[in-house]
C-alpha positions as CSV (number, residue, x, y, z in Angstrom):
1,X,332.5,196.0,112.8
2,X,330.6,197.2,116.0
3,X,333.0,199.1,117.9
4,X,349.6,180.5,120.3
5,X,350.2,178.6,117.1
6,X,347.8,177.6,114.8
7,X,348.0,173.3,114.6
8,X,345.8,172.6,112.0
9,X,345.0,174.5,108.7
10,X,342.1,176.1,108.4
11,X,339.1,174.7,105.9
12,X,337.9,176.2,103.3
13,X,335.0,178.0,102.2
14,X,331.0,177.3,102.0
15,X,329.1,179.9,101.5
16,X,320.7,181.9,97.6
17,X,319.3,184.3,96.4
18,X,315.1,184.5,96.6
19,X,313.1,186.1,93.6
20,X,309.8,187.1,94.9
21,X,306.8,187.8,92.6
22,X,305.1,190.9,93.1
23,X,301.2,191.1,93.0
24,X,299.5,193.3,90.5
25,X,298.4,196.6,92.3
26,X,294.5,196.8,92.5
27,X,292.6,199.2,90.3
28,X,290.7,202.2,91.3
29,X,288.0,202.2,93.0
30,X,284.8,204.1,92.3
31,X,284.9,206.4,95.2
32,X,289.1,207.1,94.4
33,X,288.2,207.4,90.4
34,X,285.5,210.0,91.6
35,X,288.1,212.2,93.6
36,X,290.3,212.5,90.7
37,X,287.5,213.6,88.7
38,X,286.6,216.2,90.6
39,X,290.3,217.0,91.5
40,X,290.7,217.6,87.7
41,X,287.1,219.5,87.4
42,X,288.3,221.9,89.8
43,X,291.6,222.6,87.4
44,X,289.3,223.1,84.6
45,X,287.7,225.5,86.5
46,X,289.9,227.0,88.1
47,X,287.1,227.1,90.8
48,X,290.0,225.2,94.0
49,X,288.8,227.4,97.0
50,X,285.1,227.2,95.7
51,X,282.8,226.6,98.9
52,X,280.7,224.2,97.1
53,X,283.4,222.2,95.8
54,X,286.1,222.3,98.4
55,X,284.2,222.4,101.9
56,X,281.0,220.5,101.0
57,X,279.7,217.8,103.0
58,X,281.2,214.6,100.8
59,X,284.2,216.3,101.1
60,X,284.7,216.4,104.3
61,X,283.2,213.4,105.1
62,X,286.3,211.1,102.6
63,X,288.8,213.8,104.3
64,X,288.3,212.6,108.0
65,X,288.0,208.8,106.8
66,X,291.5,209.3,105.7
67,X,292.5,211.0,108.6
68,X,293.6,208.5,111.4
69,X,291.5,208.7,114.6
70,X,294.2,209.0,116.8
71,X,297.9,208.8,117.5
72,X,300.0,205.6,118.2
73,X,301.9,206.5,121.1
74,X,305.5,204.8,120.6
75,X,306.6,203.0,124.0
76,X,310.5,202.7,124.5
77,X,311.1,199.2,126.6
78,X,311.3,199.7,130.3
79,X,315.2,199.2,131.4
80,X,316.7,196.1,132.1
81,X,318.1,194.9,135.7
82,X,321.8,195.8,136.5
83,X,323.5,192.4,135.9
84,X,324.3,190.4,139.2
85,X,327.7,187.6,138.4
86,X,328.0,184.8,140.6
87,X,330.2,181.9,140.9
88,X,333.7,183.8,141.8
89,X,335.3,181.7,145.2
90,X,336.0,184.5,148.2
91,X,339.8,182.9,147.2
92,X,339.7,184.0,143.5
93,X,342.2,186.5,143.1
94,X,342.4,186.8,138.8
95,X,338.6,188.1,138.3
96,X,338.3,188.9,134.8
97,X,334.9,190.0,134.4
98,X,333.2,193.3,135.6
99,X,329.8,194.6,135.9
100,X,331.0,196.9,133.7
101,X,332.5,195.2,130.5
102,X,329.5,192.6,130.8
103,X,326.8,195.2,130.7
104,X,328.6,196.0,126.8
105,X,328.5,192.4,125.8
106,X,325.1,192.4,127.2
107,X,323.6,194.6,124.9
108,X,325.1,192.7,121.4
109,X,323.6,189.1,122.8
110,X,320.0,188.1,121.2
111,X,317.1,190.5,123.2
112,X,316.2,187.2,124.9
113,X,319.0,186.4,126.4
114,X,319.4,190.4,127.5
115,X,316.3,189.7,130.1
116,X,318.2,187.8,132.1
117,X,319.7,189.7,134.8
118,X,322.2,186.6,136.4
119,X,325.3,185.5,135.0
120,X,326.7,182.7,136.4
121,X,331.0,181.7,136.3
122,X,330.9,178.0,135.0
123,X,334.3,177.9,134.1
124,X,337.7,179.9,135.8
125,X,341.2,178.6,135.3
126,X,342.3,179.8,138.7
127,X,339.1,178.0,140.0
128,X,339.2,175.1,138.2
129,X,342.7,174.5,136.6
130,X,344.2,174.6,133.2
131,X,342.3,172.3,131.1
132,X,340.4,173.0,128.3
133,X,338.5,169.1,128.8
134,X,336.7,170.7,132.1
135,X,336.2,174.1,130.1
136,X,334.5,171.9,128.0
137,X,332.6,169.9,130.9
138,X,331.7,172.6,132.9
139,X,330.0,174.7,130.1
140,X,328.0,171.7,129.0
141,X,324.1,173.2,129.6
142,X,322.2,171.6,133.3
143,X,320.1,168.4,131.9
144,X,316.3,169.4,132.2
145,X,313.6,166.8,132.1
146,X,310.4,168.1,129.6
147,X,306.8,167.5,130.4
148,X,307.6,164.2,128.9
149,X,310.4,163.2,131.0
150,X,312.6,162.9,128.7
151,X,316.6,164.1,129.6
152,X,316.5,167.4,127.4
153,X,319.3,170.2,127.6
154,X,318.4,174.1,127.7
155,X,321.2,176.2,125.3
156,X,321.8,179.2,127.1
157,X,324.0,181.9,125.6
158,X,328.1,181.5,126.6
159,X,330.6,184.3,127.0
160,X,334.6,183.7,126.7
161,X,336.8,185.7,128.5
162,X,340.7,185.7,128.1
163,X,343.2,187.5,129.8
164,X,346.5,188.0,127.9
165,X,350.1,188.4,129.6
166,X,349.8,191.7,128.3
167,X,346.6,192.8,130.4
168,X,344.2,193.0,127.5
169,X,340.5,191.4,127.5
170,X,339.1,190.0,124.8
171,X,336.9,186.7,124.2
172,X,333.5,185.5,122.9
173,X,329.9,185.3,122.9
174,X,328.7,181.6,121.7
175,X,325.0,180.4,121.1
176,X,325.4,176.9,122.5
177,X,328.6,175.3,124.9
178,X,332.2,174.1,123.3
179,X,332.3,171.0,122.8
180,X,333.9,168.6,120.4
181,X,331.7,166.6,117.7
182,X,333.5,163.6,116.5
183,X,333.6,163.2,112.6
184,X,335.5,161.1,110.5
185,X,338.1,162.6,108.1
186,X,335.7,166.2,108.5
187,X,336.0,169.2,110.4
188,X,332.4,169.7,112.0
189,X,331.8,173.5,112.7
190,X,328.5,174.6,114.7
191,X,327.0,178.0,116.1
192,X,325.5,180.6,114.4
193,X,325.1,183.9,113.3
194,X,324.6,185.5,116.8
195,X,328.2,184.7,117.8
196,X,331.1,187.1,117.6
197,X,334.3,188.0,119.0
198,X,334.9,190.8,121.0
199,X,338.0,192.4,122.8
200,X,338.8,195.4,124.7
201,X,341.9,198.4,125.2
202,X,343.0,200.8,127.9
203,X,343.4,204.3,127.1
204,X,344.3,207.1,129.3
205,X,342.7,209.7,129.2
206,X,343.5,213.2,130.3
207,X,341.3,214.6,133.2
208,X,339.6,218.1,132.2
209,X,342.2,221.2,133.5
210,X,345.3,219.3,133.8
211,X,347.8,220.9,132.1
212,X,350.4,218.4,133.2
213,X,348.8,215.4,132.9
214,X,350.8,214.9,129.1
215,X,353.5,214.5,131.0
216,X,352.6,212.4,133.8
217,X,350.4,209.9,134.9
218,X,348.9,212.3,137.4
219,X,345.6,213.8,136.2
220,X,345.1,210.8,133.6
221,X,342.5,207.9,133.7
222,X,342.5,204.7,132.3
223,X,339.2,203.9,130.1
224,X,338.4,200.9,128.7
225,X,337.3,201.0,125.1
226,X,335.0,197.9,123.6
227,X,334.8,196.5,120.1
228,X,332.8,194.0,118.5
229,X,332.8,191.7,115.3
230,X,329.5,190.3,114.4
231,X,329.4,187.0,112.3
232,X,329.6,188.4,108.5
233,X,328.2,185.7,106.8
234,X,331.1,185.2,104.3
235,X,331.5,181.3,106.0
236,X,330.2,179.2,108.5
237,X,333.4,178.6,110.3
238,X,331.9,179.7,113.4
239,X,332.7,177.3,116.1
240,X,335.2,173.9,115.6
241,X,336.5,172.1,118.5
242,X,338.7,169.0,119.1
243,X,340.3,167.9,122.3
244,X,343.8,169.8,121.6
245,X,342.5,173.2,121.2
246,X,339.6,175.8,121.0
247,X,338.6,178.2,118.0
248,X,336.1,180.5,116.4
249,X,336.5,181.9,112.7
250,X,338.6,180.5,109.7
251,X,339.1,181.2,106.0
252,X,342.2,182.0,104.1
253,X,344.1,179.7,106.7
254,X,343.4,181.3,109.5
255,X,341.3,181.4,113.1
256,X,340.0,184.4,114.8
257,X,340.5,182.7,117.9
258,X,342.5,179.6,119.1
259,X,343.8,178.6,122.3
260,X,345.4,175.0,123.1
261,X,344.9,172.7,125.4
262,X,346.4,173.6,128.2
263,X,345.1,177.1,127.7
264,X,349.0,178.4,127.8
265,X,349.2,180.0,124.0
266,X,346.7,181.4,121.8
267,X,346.6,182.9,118.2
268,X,343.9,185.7,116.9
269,X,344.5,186.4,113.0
270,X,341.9,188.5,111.1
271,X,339.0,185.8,109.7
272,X,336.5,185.8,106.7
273,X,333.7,184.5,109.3
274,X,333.8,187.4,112.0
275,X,336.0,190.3,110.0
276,X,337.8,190.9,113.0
277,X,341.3,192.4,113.9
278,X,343.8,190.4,115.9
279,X,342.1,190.6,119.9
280,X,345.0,190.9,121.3
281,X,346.2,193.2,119.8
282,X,349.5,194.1,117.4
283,X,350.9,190.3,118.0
284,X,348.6,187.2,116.9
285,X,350.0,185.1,119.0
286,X,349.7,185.6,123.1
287,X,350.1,183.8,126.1
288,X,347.2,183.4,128.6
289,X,346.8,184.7,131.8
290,X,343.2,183.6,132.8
291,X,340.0,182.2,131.1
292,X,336.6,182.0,132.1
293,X,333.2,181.2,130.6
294,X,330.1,182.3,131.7
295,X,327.3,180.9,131.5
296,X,323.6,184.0,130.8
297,X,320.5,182.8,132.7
């Protein structure tokens, strides 16, 4: 840990160990064999602040080659650009995201995907309406043509956002778009281990020399607290899609994340992939006031 109905049972498990052989430590060499010898001759002789044996030219001479000719200055990484979102209409009223809550998902996504500094909204239910086939269409990456021409697509890194009916935040970050994969009697799961689930809680806070504020909500402040759940490696139930609902995480029959079609009900249990607590809080099952993905570089 960093700090709705469920259609379809959830699979179960997949889950090497590496033995490396360590190479035989190289033997003295003359010039170390001679410094123990004359570390133990000065034992013997009790002789260890002797000038001739302890401030004598050869001496000297293997100290400084040990001693490093200078210091390695240690550079901390100049700081990133505040984060500019685009994509919201003038007409959106529901805006889920802030500079604010994106900034902490920012810092858990892979370093390279940190560097960029634009966000862009590919996907908003009050934008674009409830369906969870032009979620899927919308998040699809831009087609790029490579130096040969050929139609290629450029992953970028996706975040979920979903707004419950009881106010709370909570969503995703994804290493590729969601998107269903056809198989055959199979589930097919994808992503990796960068993904995770995230979600968020108000507190209120009292404000410094407010003796009242207990007992009011004057003097208080709401503060919104973030938590993470990294990908734990127990499964790799990370991503599995179909064209009647959305989820992230299984194991022991049960998703992290789901949310149907119509993006009206969603379920969030505890899962082996992501360790996580229910997002939305106490209840695992919510109803859904707004979704967005958004879409980093």
């Amino acid at each position: 840990m960093v700090d709705r109905r469920e259609k379809s049972q959830s699979p179960g498990f997949r889950s090497d160990n590496k033995t490396t052989e360590e190479r035989p430590r190289s033997s003295f060499t003359s010039l170390g064999l001679a410094a123990a010898f004359m570390g133990q001759l000065r034992r013997l002789s009790g002789q260890h602040n002797s000038p001739s044996m302890g401030s004598g030219s050869g001496n000297s001479s293997l100290n400084s080659s040990r001693r490093p000719s200078h210091e390695h200055a240690v550079l901390d990484p100049p700081p990133l650009s505040p984060l500019e979102l685009v994509g919201y209409s003038p007409r959106t009223k529901t805006r889920l995201l802030t500079p604010e809550l994106a900034e902490e998902i920012r810092a858990l996504v892979p370093a390279r995907h940190q560097l960029y500094d634009t966000w862009t909204l590919v996907y908003s239910l009050e934008q674009h309406g409830a369906s969870l086939a032009t979620l899927y269409s919308n998040n699809a990456p831009p087609p790029t043509y490579g130096g040969s021409e050929e139609l290629t697509r450029h992953r970028h890194g996706l975040v979920l956002v979903i707004k419950d009916r009881g106010h709370r935040l909570f969503g995703a970050y994804v290493n590729e778009h969601f998107h269903t994969i056809a198989v055959t009697g199979s589930r097919r799961y994808y992503g990796n281990g960068d993904c995770f689930l995230w979600t968020t809680n108000l507190t209120k806070e009292r404000v410094l020399g407010d003796s009242n504020a207990l007992e009011s909500s004057e003097g208080t402040h709401e503060q919104l607290q973030f938590k993470a759940f990294p990908y734990t490696g127990v499964n790799d139930f990370v991503i599995y899609c179909t064209p009647q609902f959305l989820s992230m995480g299984g194991g022991d029959g049960h998703y992290g994340l789901w949310i149907d079609d119509n993006l009206e009900h969603g379920v969030s249990n505890p899962s082996l992939t992501f360790g996580n607590e229910p997002l939305s809080g106490s209840n695992s099952t919510f109803d859904i006031v707004g979704v967005e993905v958004w879409r980093i570089g």
